[in-house]
N, C-alpha and C positions, 0 to 999 in steps of 0.2 A: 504494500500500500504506500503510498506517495498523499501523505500528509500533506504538503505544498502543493499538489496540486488541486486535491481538494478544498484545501483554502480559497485558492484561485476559482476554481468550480463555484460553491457557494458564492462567494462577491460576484464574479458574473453573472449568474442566477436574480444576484438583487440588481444590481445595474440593469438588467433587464427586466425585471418587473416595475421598475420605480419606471426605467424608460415607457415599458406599455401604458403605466397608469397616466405618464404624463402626455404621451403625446395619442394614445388609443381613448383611452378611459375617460377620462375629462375633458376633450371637446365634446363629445359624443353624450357625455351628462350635459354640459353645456345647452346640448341643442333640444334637450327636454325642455317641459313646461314646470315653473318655479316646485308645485306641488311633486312633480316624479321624480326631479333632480332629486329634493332630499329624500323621498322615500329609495331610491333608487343608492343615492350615499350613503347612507346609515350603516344597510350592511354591509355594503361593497367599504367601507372605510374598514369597521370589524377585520374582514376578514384581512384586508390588506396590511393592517399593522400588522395583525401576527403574523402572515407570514412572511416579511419583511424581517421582523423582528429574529425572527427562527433562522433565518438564511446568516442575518447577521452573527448570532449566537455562533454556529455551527461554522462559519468562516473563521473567526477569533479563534475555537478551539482546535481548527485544523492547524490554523497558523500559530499557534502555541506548542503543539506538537511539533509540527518541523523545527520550531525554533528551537523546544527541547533536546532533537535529533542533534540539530548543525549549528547549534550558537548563531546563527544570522541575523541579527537585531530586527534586518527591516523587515520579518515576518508580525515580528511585534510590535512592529509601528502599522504595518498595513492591517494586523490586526485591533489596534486600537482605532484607528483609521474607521473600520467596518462598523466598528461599536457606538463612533460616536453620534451614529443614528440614533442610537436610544434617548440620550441627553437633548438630539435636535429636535427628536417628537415631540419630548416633552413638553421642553419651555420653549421652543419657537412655533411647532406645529398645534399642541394640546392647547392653547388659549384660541385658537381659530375653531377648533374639534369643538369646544363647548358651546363654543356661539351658533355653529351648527348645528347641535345636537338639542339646545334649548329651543331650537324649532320647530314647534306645532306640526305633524306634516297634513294635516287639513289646513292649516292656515298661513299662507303665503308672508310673509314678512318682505317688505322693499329693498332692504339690506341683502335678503339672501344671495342674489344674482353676485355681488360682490364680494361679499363675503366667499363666496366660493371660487371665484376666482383669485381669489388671493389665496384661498387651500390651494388652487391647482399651482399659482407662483412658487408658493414655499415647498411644493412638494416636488419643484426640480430641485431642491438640496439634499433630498435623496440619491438623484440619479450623481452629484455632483461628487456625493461621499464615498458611494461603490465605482465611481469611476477612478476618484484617487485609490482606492482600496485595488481595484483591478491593476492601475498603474504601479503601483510596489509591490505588489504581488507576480507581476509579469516582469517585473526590472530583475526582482530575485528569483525565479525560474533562469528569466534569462541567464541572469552570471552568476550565477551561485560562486559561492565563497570556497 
């Protein structure tokens, strides 16, 4: 088994889902009416933090393993890298996630249309994190130590 590589695996697995959600997923709610957008987000958010969250988990401890294996720091950097989605969800994405969430889905609010467009802004800092994370992750495949 090749620990690094699966690290690698994982991080591009989220780089691509966070890509699908941003450029598939959300015009596409977008182009709903205000009432389907959120009933439509609610659980598509759900499911999409966890499994984001899982991919990232699972990338960290692949690249903690290798690092274990080969001393190569920058496993542990692209795996901290991976992780620091969680801290992004939190406090940058979870204050939009509430404003969202405290809405009615029978009752349209004026805000919404914005407000969620501003989820779909913040949610390329996802794609922006598994890309770094792919990027040190592929430096050290490439040249291993």
């Amino acid at each position: 088994m090749r620990p690094g590589l699966c690290a690698f695996a994982a991080a591009a697995s989220f780089l691509g889902a966070a890509l699908y959600i941003s450029l598939v997923e959300q015009p596409a709610r977008l182009a709903l009416s205000t009432r389907a957008m959120i009933r439509e987000w609610v659980p598509s958010n759900r499911r999409g933090t966890l499994m984001l969250s899982v991919l990232a988990v699972v990338s960290a401890l692949f690249a903690q393993i290798q690092f274990a294996t080969n001393g190569d720091v920058r496993w542990t950097i692209g795996g901290l890298i991976i992780l620091a989605s969680w801290p992004y969800a939190y406090f940058v994405m979870a204050p939009v996630n509430v404003w969202l969430y405290a809405i009615v889905p029978g009752r349209a609010v004026s805000t919404t249309r914005k407000l969620m467009r501003d989820w779909g802004l913040l949610e390329w800092g996802h794609v922006l994190i598994g890309l770094a994370a792919c990027g040190v992750f592929a430096w050290a495949l490439e040249r291993p130590v």
